[in-house]
Structure formats: structure tokens, C-alpha cells
MOPAC internal coordinates of N, CA, C and O (Angstrom, degrees):
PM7 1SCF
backbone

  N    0.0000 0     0.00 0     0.00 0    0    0    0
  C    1.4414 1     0.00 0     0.00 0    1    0    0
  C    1.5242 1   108.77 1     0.00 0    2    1    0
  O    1.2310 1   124.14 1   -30.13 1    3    2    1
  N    1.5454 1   109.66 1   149.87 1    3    2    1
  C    1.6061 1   114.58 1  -159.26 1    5    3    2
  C    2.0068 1    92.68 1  -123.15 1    6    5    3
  O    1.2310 1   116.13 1   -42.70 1    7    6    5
  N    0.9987 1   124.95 1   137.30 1    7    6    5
  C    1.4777 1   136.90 1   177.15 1    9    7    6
  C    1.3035 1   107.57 1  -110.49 1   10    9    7
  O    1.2310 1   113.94 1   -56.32 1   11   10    9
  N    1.0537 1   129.07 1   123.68 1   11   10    9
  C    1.5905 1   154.49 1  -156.79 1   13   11   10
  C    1.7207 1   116.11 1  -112.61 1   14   13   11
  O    1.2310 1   116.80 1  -112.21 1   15   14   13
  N    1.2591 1   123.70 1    67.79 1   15   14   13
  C    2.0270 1    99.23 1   161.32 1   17   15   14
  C    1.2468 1   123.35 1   -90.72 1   18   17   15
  O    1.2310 1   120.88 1   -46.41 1   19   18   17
  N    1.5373 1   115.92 1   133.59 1   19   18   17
  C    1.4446 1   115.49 1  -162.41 1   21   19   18
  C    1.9033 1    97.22 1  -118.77 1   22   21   19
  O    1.2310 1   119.20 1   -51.28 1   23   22   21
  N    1.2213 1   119.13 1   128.72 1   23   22   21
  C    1.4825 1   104.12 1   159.85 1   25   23   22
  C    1.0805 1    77.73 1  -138.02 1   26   25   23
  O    1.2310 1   133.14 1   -35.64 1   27   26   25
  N    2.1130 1    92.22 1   144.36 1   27   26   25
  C    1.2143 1   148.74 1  -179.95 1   29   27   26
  C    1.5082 1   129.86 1   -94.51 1   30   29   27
  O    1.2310 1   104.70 1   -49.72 1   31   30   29
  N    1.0317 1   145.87 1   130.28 1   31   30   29
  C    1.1623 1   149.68 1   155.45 1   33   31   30
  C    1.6345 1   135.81 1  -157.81 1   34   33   31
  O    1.2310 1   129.20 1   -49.68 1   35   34   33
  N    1.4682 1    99.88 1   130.32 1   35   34   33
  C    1.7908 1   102.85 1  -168.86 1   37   35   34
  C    1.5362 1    98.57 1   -77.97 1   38   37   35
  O    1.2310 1   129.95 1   -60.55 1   39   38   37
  N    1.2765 1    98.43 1   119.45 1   39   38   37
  C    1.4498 1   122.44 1   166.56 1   41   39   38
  C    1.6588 1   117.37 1   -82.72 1   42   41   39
  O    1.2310 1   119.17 1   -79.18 1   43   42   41
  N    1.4307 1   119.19 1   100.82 1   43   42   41
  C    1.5782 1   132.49 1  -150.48 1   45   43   42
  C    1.6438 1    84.19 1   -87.11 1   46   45   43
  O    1.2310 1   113.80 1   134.14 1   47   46   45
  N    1.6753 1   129.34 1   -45.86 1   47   46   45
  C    1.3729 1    96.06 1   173.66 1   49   47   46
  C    1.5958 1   140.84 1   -54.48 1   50   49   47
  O    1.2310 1   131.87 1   158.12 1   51   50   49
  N    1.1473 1    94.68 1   -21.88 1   51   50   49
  C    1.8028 1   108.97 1  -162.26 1   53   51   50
  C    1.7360 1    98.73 1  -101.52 1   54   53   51
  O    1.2310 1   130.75 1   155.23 1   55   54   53
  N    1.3787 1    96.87 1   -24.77 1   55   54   53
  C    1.6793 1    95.14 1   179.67 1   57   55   54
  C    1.7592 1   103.26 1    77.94 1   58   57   55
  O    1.2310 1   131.25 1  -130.88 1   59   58   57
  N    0.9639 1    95.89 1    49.12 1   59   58   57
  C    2.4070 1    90.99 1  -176.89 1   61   59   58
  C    1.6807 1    79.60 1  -172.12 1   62   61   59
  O    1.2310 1   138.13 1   -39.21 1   63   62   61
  N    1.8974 1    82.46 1   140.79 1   63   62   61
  C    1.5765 1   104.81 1   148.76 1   65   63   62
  C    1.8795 1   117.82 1   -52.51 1   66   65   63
  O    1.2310 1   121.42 1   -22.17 1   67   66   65
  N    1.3439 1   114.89 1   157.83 1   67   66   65
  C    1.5891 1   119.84 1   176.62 1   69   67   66
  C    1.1603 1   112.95 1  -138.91 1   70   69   67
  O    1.2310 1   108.39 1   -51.96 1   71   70   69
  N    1.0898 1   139.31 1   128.04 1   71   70   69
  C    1.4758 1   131.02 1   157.57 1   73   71   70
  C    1.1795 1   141.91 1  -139.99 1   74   73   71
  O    1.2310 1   116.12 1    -8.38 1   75   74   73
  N    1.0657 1   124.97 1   171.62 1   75   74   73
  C    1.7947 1   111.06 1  -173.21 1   77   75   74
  C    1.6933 1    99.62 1  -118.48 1   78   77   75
  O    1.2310 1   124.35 1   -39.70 1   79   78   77
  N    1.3916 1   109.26 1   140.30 1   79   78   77
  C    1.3885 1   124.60 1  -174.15 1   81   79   78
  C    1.4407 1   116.03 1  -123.00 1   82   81   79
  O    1.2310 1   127.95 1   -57.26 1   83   82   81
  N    1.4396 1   102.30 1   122.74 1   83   82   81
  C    1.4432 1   104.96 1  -170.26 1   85   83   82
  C    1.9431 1    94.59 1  -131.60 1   86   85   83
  O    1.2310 1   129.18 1   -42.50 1   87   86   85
  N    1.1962 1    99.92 1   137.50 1   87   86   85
  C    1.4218 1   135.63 1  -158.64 1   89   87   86
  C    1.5579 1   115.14 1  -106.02 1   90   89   87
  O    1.2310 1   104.88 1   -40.97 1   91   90   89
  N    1.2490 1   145.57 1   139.03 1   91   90   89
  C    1.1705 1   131.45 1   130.72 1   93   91   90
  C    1.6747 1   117.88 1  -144.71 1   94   93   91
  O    1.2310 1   106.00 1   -37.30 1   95   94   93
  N    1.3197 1   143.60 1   142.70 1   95   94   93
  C    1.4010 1   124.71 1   140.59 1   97   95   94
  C    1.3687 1   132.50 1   -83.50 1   98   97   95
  O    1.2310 1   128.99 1  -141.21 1   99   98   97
  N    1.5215 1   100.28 1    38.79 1   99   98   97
  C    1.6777 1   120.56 1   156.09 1  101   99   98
  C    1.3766 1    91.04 1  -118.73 1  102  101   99
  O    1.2310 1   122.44 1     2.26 1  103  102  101
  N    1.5583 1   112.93 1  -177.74 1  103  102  101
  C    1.0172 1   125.74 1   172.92 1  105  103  102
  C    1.3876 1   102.00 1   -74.41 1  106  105  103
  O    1.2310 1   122.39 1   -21.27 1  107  106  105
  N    1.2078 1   113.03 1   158.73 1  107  106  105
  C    1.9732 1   137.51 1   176.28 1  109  107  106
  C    1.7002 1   102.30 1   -52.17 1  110  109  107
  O    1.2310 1   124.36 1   -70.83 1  111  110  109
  N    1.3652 1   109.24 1   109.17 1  111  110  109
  C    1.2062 1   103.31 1   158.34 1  113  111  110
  C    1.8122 1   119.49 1   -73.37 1  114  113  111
  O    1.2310 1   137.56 1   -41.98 1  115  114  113
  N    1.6284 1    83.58 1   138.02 1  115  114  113
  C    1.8228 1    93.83 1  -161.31 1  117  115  114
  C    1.8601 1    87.51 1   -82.58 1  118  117  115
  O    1.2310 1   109.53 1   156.76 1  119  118  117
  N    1.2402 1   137.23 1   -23.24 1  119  118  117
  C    0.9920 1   121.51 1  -156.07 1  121  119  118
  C    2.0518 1    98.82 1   -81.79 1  122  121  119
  O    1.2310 1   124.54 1   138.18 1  123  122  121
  N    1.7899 1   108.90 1   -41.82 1  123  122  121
  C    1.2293 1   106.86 1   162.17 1  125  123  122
  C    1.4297 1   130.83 1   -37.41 1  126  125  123
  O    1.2310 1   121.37 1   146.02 1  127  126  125
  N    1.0871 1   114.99 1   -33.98 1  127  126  125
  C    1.5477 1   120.61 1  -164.07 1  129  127  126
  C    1.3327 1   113.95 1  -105.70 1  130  129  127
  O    1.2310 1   127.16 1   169.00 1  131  130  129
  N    1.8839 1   103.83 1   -11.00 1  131  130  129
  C    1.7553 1   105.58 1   176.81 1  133  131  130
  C    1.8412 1    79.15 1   -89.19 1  134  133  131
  O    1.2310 1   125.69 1   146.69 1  135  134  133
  N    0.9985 1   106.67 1   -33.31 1  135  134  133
  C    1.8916 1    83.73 1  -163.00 1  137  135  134
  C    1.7808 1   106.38 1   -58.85 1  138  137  135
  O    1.2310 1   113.67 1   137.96 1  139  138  137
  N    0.8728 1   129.59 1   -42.04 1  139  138  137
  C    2.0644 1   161.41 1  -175.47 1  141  139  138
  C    1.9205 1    66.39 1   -54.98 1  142  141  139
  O    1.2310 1   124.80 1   101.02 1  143  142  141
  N    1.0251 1   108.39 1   -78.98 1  143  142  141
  C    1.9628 1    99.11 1  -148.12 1  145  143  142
  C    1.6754 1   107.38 1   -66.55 1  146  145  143
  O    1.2310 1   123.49 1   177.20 1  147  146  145
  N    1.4089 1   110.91 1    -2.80 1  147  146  145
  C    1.6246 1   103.84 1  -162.81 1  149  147  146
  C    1.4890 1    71.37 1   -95.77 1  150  149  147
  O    1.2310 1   104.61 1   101.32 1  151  150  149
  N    1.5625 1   146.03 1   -78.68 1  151  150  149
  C    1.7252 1   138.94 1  -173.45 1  153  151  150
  C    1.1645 1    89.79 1   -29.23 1  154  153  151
  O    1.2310 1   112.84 1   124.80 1  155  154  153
  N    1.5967 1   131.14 1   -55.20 1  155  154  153
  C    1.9939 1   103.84 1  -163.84 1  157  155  154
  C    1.4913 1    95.60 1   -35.94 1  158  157  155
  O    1.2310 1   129.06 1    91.20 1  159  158  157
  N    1.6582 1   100.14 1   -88.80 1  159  158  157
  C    1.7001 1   127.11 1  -166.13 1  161  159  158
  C    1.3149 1   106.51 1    -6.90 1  162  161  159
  O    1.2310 1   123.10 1   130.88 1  163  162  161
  N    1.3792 1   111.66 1   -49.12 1  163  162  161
  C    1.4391 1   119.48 1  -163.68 1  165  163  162
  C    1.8889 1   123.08 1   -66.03 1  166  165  163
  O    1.2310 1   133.14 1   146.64 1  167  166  165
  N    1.2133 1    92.22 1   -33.36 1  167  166  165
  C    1.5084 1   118.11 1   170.46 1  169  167  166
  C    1.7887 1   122.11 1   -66.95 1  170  169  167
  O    1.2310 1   138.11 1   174.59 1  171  170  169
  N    1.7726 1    82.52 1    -5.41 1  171  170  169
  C    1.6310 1    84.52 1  -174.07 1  173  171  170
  C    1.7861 1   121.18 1    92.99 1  174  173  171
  O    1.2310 1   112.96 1   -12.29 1  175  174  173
  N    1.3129 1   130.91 1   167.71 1  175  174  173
  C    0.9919 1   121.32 1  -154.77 1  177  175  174
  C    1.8942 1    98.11 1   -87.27 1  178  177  175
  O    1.2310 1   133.10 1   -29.33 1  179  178  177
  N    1.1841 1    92.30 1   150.67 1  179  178  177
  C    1.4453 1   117.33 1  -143.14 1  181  179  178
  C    1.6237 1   115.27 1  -146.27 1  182  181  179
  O    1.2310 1   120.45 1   -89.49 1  183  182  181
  N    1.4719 1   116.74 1    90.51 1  183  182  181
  C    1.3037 1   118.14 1   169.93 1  185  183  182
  C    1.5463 1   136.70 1   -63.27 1  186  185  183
  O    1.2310 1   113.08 1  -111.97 1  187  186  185
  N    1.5298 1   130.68 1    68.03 1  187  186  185
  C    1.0933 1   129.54 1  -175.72 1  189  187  186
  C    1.4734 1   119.11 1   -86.76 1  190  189  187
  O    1.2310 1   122.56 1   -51.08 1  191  190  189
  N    1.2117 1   112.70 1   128.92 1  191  190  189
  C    2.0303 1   127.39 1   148.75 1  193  191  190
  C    1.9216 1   103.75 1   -50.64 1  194  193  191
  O    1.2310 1   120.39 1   -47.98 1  195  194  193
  N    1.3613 1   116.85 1   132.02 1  195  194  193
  C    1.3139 1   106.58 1  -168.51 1  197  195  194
  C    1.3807 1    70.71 1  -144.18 1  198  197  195
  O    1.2310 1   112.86 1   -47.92 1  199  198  197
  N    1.3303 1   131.09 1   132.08 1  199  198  197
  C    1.4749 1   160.25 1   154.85 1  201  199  198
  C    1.6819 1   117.17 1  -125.12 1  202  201  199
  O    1.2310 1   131.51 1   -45.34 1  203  202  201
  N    1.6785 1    95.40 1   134.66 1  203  202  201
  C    1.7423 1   100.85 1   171.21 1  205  203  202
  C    1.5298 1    98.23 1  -144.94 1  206  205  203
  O    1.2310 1   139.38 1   -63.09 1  207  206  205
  N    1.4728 1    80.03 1   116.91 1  207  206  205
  C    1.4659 1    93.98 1   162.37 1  209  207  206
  C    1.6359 1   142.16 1  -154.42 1  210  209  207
  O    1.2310 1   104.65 1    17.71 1  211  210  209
  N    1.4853 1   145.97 1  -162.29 1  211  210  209
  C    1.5475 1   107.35 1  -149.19 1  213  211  210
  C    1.5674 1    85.51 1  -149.21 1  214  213  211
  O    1.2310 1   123.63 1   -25.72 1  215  214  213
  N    1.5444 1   110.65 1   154.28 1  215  214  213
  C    1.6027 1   115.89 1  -154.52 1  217  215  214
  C    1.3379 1    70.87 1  -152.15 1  218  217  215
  O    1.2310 1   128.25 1     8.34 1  219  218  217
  N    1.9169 1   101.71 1  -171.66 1  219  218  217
  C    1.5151 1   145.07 1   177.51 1  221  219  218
  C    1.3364 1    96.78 1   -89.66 1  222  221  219
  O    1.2310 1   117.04 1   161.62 1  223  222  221
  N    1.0848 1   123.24 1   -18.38 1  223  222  221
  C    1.7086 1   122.56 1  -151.66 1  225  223  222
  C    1.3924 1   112.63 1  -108.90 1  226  225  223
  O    1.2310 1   116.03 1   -24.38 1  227  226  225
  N    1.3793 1   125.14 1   155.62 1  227  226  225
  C    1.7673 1   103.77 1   134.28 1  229  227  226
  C    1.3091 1   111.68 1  -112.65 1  230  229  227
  O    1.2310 1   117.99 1  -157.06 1  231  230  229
  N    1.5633 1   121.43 1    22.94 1  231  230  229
  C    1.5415 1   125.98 1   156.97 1  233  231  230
  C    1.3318 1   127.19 1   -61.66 1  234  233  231
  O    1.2310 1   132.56 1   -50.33 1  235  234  233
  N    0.5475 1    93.34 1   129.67 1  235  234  233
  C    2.3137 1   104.98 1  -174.73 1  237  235  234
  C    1.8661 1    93.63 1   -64.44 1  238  237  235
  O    1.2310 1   122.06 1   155.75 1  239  238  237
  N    1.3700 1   113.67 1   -24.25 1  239  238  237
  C    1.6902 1   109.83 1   170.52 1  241  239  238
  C    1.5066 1    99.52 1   -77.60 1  242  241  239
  O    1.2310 1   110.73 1  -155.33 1  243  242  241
  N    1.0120 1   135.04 1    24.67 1  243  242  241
  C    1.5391 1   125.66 1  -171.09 1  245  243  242
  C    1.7273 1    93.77 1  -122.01 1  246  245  243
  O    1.2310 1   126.09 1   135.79 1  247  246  245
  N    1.3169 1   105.90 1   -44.21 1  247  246  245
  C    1.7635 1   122.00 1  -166.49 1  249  247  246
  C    2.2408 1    85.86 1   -52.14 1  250  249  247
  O    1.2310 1   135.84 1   116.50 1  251  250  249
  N    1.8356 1    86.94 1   -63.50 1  251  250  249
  C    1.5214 1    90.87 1   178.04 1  253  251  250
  C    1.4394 1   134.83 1   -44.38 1  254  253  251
  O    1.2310 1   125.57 1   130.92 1  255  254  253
  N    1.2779 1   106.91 1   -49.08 1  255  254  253
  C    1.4820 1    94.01 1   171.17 1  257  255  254
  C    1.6397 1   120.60 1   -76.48 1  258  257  255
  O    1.2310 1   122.03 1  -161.78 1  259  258  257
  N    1.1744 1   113.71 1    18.22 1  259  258  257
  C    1.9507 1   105.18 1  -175.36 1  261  259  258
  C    1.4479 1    73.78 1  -121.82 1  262  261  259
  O    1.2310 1   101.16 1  -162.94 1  263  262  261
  N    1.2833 1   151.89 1    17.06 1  263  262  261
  C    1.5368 1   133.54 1   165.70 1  265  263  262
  C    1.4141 1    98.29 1  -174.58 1  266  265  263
  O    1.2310 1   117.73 1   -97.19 1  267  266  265
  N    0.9900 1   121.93 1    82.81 1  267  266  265
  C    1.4180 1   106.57 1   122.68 1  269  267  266
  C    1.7817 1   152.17 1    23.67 1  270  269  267
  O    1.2310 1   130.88 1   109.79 1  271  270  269
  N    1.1503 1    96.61 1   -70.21 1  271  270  269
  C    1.5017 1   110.12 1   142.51 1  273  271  270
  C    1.2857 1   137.30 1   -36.38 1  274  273  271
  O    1.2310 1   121.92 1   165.77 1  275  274  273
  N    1.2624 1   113.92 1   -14.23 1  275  274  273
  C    1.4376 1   133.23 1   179.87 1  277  275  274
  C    1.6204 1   137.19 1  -105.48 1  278  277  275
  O    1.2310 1   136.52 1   167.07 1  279  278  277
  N    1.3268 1    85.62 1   -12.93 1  279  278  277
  C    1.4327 1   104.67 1  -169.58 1  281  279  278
  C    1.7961 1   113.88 1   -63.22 1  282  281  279
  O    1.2310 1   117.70 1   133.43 1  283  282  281
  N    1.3013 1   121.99 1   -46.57 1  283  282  281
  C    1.0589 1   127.77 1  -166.64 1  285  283  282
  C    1.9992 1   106.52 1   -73.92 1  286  285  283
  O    1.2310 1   118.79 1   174.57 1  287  286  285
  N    1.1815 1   119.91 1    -5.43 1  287  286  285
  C    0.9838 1   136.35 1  -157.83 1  289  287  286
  C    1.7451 1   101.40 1   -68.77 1  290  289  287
  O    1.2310 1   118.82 1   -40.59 1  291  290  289
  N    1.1720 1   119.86 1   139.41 1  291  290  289
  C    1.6465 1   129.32 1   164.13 1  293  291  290
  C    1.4032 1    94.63 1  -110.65 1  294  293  291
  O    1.2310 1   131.03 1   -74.89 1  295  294  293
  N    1.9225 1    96.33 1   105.11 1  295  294  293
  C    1.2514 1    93.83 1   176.62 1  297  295  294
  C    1.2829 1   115.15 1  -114.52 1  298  297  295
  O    1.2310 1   112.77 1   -10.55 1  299  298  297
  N    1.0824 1   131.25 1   169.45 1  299  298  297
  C    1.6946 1   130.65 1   177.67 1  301  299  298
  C    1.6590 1   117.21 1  -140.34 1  302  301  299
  O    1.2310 1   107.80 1   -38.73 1  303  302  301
  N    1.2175 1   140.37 1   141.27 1  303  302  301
  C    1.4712 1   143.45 1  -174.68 1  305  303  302
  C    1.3903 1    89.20 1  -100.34 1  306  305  303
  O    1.2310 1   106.45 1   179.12 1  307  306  305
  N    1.0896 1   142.79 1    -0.88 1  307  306  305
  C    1.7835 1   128.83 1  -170.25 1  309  307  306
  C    1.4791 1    87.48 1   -97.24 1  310  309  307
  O    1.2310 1   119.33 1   -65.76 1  311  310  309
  N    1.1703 1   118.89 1   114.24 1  311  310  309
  C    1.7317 1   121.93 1   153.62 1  313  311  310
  C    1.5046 1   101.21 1   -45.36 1  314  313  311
  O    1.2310 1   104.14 1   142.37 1  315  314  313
  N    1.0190 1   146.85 1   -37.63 1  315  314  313
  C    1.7386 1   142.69 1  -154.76 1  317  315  314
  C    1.2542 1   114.58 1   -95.14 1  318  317  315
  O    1.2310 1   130.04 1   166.52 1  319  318  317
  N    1.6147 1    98.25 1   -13.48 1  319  318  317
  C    1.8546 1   108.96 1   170.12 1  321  319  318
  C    1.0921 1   115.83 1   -68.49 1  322  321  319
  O    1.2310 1   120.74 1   129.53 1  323  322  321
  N    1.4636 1   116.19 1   -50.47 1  323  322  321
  C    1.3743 1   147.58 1  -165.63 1  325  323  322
  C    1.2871 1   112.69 1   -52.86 1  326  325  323
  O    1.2310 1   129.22 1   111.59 1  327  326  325
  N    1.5870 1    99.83 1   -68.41 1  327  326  325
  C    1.6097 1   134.79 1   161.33 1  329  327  326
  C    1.6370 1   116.78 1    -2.47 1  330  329  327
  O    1.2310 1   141.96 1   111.73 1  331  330  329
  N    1.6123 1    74.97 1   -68.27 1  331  330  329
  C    1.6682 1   107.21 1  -163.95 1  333  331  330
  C    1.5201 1    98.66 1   -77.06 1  334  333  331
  O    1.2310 1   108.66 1   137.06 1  335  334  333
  N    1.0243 1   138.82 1   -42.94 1  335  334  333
  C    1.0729 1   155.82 1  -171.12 1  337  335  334
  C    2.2077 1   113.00 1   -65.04 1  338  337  335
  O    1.2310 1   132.49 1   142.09 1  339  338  337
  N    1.2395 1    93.47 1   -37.91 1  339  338  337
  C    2.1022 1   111.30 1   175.73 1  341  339  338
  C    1.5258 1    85.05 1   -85.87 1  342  341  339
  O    1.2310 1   116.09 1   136.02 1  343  342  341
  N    1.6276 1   125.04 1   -43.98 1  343  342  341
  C    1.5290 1    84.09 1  -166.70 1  345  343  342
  C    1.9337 1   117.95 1   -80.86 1  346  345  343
  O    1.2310 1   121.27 1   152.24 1  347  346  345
  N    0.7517 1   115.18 1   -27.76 1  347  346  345
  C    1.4144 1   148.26 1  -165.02 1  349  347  346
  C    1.4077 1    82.54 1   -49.83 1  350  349  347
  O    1.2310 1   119.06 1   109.31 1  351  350  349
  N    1.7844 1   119.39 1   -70.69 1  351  350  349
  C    1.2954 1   139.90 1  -175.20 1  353  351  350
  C    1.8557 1   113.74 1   -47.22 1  354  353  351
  O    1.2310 1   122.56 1   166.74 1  355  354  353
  N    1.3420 1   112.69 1   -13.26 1  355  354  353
  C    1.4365 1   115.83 1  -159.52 1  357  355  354
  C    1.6028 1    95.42 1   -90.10 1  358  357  355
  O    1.2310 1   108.95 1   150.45 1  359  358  357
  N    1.4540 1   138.30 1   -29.55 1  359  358  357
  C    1.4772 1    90.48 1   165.90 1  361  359  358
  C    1.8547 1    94.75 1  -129.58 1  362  361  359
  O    1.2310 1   132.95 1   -31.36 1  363  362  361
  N    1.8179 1    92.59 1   148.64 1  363  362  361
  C    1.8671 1   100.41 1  -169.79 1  365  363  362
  C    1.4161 1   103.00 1  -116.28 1  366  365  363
  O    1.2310 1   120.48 1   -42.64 1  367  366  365
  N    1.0976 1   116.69 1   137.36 1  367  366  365
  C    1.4145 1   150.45 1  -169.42 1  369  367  366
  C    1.9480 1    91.86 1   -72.40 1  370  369  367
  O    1.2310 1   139.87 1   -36.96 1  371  370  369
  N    1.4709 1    79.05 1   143.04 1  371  370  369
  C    2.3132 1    83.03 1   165.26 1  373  371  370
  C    1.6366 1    97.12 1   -52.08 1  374  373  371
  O    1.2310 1   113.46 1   137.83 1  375  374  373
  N    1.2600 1   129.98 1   -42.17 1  375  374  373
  C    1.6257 1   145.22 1  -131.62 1  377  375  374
  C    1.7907 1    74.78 1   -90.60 1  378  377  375
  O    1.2310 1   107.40 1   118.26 1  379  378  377
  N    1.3300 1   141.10 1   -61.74 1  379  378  377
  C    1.2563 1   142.43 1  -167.63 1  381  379  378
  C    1.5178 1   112.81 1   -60.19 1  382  381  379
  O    1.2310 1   117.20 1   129.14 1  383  382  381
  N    0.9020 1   122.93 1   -50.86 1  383  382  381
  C    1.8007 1   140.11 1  -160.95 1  385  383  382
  C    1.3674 1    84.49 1   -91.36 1  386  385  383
  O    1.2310 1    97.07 1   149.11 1  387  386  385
  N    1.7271 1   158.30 1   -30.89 1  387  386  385
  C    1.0075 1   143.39 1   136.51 1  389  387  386
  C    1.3485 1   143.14 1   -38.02 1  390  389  387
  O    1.2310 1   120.90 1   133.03 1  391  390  389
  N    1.3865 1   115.89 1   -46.97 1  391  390  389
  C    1.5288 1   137.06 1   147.41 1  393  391  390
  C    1.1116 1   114.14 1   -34.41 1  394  393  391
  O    1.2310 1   115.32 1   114.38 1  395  394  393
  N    1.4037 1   126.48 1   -65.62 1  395  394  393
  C    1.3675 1   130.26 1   166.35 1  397  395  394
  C    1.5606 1   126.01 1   -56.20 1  398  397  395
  O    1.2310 1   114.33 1   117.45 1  399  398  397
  N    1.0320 1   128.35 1   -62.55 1  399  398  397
  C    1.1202 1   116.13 1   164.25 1  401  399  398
  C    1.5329 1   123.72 1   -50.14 1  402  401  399
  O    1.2310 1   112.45 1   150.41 1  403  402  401
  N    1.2428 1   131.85 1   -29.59 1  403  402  401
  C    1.4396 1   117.88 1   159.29 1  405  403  402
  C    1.8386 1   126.86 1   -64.09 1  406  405  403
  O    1.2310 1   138.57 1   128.19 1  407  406  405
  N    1.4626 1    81.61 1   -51.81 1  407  406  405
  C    1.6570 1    86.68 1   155.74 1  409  407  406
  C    1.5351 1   126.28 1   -42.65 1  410  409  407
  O    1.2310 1   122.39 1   133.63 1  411  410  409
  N    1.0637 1   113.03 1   -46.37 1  411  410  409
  C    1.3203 1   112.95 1   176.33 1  413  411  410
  C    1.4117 1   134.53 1   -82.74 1  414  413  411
  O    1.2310 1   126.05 1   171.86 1  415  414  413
  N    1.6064 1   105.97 1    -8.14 1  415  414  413
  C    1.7334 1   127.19 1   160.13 1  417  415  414
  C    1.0620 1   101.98 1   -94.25 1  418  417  415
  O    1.2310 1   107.38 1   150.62 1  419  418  417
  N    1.4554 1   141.13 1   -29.38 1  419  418  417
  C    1.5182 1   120.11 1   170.19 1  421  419  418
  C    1.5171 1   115.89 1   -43.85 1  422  421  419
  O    1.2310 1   133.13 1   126.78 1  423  422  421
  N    1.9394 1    92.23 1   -53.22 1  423  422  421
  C    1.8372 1    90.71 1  -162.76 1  425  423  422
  C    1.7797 1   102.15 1   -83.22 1  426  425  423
  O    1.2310 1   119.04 1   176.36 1  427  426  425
  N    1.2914 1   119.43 1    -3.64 1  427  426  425
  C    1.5008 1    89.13 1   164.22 1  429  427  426
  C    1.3653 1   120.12 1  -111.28 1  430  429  427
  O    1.2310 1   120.79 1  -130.05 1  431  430  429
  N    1.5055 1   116.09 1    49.95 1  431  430  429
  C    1.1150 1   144.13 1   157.15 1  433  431  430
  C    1.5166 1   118.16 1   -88.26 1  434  433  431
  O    1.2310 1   116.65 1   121.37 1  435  434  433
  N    1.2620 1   123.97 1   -58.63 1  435  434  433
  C    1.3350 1   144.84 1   151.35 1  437  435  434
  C    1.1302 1   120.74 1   -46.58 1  438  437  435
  O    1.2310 1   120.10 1   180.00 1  439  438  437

């Protein structure tokens, strides 16, 4: 059995969910995932989706097929991707928060 922590966040520049995926077939090291939340904090306040959950796998194609929900996800295992990625996201342009919202009437058009 494979143990899954997922945090989430819609990235308004890029217009896509992001997340960082952390894996084990041990149990979740708590000390990994306090270090992951102390860089959030640091970045400033920060709206994350935080999911744990447990597969066959420690493939991120494993997370996908037991949900769905996951699929659209740009995910990354580098905490420093992520990182870089919440701060980058912290301030959005008219031009950003526009992008997105069209983006997001395209697909519920389809």
C-alpha cells in the first residue's frame, strides 16, 4: 500500500491547478510535510486543497485513477517547484484574473 499527500492550488497566472505530491509506502513522514507547510507560511497567506489518500502505487498515475479529480493537475514532487510557483502566483495582473475567467467559460461551454 502507497500513502498519498497532495496540496493544491489554482495558479491564476498560468490559468491550471498545481500541486506538490508527496508519496510513501511507509507511512507519511510528518516531519516532510511540516517542512512543505512551514515554505507555504512563509510565502504568505496561501489557499491550499490538502488531500491524503492511499493507492497500490506511489505513482501520481495511481492518485489519478482512484479520483478523477486529479487529473488536470500540474503536479511536481520538488517542494522548490511548488514554492516558486505560490510565490510567483501572489500578485495577479487585470491580464491574469481575465485569462482565467475565460478559461474557465470556455470549458463550461464544452
Amino acid at each position: 500500500m502507497a500513502f498519498h499527500f497532495v496540496a493544491i492550488l489554482s495558479d491564476y497566472v498560468e490559468g491550471q491547478r498545481i500541486g506538490w505530491h508527496y508519496a510513501s509506502e511507509d507511512k507519511l513522514d510528518k516531519e516532510v510535510i511540516g517542512a512543505f507547510m512551514k515554505k507555504v507560511e512563509a510565502c504568505g497567506h496561501t489557499a491550499l486543497g490538502i488531500h491524503k489518500l492511499s493507492t497500490d502505487s506511489v505513482k501520481w498515475s495511481s492518485v489519478v485513477e482512484k479520483d478523477s479529480f486529479f487529473e488536470d493537475i500540474f503536479v511536481t514532487e520538488d517542494m522548490e517547484v511548488i514554492i516558486s510557483q505560490i510565490s510567483a502566483s501572489k500578485e495577479l495582473s487585470v491580464h491574469d484574473v481575465v485569462k482565467c475567467i475565460r478559461r474557465v467559460s470556455i470549458e463550461n461551454k464544452t
